[in-house]
Every structure is written in structure tokens, then in C-alpha cells.
Backbone as CSV, one residue per row, in Angstrom:
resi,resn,N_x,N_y,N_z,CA_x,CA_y,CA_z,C_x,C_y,C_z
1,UNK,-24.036,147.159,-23.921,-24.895,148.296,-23.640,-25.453,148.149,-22.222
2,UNK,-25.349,149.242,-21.302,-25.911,148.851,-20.372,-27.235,149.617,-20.035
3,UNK,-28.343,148.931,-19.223,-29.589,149.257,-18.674,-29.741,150.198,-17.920
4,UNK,-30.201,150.837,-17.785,-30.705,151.753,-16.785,-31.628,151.354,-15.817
5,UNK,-30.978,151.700,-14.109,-32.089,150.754,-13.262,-33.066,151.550,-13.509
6,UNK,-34.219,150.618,-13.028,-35.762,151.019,-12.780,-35.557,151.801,-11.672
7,UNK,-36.837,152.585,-11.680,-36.683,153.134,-10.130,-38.132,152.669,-9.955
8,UNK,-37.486,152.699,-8.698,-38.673,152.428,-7.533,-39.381,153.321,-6.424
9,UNK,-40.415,153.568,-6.424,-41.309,154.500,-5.978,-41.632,155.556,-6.981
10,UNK,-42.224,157.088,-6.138,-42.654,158.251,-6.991,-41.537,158.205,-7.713
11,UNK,-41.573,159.290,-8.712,-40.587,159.918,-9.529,-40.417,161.113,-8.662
12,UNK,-39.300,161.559,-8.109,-39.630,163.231,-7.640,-38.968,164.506,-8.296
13,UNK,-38.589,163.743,-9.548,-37.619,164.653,-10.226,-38.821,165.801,-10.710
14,UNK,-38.226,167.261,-10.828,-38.714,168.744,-10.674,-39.438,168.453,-12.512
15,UNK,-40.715,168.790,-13.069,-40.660,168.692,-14.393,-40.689,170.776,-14.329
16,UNK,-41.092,171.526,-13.569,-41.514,172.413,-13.856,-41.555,173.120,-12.385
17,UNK,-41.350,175.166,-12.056,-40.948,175.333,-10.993,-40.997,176.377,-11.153
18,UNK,-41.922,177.296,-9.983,-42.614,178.829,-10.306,-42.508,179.225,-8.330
19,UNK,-41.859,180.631,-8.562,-41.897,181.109,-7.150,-43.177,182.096,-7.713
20,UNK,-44.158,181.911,-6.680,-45.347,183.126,-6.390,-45.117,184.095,-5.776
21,UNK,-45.531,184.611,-5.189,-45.562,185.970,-4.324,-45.076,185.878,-2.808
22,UNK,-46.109,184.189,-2.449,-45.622,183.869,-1.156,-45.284,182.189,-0.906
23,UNK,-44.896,181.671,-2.519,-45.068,180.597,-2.489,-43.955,179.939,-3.450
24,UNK,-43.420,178.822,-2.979,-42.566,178.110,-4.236,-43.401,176.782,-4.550
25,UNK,-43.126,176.874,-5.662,-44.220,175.567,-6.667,-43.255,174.472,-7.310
26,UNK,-43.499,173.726,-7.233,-43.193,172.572,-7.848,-43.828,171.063,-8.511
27,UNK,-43.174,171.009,-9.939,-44.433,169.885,-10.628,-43.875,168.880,-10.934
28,UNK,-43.795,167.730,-10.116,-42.983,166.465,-10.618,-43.497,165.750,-11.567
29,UNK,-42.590,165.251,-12.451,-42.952,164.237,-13.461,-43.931,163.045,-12.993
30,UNK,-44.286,162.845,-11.790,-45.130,161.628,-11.137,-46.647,162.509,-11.178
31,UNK,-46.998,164.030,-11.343,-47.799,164.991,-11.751,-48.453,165.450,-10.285
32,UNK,-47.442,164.724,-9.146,-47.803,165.803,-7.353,-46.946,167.361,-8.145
33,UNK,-47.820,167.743,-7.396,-47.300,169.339,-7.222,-47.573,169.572,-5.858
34,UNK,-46.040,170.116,-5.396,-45.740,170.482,-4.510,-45.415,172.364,-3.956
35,UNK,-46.466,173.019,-3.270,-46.442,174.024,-3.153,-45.935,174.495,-1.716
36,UNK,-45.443,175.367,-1.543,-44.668,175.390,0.438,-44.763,177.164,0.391
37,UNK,-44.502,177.819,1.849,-44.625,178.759,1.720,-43.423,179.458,1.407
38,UNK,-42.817,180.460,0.650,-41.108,181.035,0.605,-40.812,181.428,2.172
39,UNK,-41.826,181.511,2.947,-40.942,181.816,4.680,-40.016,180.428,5.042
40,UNK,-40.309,179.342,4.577,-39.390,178.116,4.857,-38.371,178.455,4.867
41,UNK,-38.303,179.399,3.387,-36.541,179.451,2.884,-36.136,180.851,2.898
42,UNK,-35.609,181.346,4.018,-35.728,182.814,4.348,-34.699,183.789,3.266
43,UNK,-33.840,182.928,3.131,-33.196,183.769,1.577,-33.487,183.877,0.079
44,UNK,-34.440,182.848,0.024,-35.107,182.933,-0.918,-36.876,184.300,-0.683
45,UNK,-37.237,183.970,0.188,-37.986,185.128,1.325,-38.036,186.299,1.052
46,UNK,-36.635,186.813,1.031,-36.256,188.101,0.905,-35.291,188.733,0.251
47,UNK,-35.161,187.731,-0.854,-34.630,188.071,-2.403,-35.620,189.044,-3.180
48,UNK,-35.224,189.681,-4.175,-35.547,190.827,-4.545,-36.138,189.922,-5.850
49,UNK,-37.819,190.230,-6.266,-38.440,188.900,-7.332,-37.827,188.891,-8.356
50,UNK,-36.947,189.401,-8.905,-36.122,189.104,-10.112,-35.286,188.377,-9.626
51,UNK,-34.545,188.174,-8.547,-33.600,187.132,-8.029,-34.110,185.843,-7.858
52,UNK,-35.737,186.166,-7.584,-36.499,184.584,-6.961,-36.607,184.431,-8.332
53,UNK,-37.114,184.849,-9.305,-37.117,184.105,-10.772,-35.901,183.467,-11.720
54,UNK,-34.928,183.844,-10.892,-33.854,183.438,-11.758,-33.090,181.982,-11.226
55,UNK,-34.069,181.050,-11.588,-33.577,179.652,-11.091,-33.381,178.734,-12.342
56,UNK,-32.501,177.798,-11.622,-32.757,176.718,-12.720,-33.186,175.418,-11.918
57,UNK,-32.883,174.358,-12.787,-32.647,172.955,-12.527,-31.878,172.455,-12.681
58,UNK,-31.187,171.091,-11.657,-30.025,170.843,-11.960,-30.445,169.433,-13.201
59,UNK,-29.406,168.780,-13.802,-29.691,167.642,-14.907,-30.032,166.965,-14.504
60,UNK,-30.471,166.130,-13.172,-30.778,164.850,-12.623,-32.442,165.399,-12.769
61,UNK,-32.743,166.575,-12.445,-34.239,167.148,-12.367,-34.590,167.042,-11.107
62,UNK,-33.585,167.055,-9.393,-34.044,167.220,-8.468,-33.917,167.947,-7.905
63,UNK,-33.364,168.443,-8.157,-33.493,170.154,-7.563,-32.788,171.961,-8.497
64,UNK,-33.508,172.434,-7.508,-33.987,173.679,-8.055,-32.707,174.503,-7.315
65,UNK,-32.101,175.382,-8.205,-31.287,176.061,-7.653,-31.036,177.885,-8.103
66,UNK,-30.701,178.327,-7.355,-30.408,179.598,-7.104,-29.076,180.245,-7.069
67,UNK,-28.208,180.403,-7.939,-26.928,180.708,-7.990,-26.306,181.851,-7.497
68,UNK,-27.194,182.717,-8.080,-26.819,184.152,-7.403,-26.992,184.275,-5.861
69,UNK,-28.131,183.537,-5.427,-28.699,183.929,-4.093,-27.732,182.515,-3.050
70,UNK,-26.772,181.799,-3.997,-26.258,180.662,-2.952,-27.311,179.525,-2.692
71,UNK,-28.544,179.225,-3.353,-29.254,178.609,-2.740,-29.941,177.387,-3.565
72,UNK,-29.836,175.794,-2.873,-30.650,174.532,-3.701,-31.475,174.576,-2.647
73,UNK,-32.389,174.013,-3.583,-33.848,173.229,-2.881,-34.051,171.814,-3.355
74,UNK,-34.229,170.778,-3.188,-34.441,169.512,-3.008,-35.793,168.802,-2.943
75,UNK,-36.304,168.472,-3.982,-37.165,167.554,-3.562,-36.743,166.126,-2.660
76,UNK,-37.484,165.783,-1.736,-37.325,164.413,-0.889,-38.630,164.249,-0.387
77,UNK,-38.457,162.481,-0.238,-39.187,162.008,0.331,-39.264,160.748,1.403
78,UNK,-39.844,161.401,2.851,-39.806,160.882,3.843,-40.407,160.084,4.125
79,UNK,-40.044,159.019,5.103,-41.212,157.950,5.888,-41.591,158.242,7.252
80,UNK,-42.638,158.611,8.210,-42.500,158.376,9.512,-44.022,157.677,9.876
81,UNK,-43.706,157.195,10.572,-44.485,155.675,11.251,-45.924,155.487,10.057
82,UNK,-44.932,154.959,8.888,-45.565,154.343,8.025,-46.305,155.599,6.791
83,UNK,-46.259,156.534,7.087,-46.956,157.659,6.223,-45.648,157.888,5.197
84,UNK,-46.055,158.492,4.060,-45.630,159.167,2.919,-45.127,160.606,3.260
85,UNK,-44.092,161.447,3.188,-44.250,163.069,3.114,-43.450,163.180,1.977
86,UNK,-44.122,164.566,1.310,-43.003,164.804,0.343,-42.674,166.315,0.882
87,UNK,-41.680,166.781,0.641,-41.154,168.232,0.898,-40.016,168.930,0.224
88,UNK,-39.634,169.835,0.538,-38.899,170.186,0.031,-37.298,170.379,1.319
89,UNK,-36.172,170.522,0.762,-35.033,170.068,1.755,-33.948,171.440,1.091
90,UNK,-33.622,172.553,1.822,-32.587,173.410,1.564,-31.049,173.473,1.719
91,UNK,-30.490,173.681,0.941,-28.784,173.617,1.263,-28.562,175.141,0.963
92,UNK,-27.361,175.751,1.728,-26.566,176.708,1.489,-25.437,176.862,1.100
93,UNK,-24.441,177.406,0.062,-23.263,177.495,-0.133,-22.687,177.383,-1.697
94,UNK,-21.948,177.114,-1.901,-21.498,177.500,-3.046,-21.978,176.267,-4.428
95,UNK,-22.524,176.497,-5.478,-22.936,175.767,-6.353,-22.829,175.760,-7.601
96,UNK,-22.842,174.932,-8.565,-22.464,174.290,-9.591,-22.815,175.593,-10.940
């Protein structure tokens, strides 16, 4: 039988994930919630709100995706000169 590694650091996997009006939300299992503005992600921006509601998650629980609209979002997390960031990271193109 084999183990499953530990992980190390936050958890950043997505538990939960709500576009607002001018905002995409996100609630990791580590219980940060991460909120950004939808101008980041300009196709998500100016999707029509039944399109911005129609997301899922992928099975790993890190990101949030958009099928119709072509579009993942990514939780990650950065280091620069010693600080923590968490954010969110966009891809375009064809998906699962």
C-alpha cells in the first residue's frame, strides 16, 4: 500500500468559488480566502454572468475553470525577498 506524501506548506487547493459582480472569490481548504478583481481576467470580465457562473473545479482542487469561455485560473503561491503572496495565475486555451 502506498502513502501519500505530506505536503508541505499552505494547502491552496480551491474548497469553494463565487464570481461577484466585480470580483472572483476563492476559499481554500487552509480557510485564506482569496478575493481579486474580474478586470485581472478580462475574459472572464466580459462574459455574460451566466457564463461567469458556470465554472467548475478541476479534481486536484486547484483550479477553477471555465470551459465554455476557454478559461483556468490557478491558485499559486509566490516568494519574493522573503514575503508570502498568494494569487491567482490565468491560462488560455483549450481544456479538459
Amino acid at each position: 500500500m502506498l502513502k501519500s506524501a505530506a505536503r508541505s506548506g499552505p494547502d491552496l487547493r480551491i474548497k469553494r468559488a463565487s464570481v461577484k459582480r466585480y470580483r472572483l472569490c476563492a476559499e481554500l481548504y487552509d480557510e485564506r480566502v482569496i478575493a481579486v478583481p474580474l478586470s485581472w481576467f478580462p475574459k472572464l470580465y466580459k462574459a455574460k454572468p451566466k457564463d461567469q457562473q458556470e465554472w467548475m473545479l478541476n479534481k486536484a482542487g486547484d483550479e477553477i475553470f471555465w470551459k465554455r469561455l476557454g478559461l483556468a485560473i490557478t491558485a499559486a503561491q509566490r516568494r519574493w525577498a522573503g514575503n508570502e503572496t498568494l494569487h491567482f495565475a490565468s491560462a488560455y486555451g483549450p481544456l479538459p
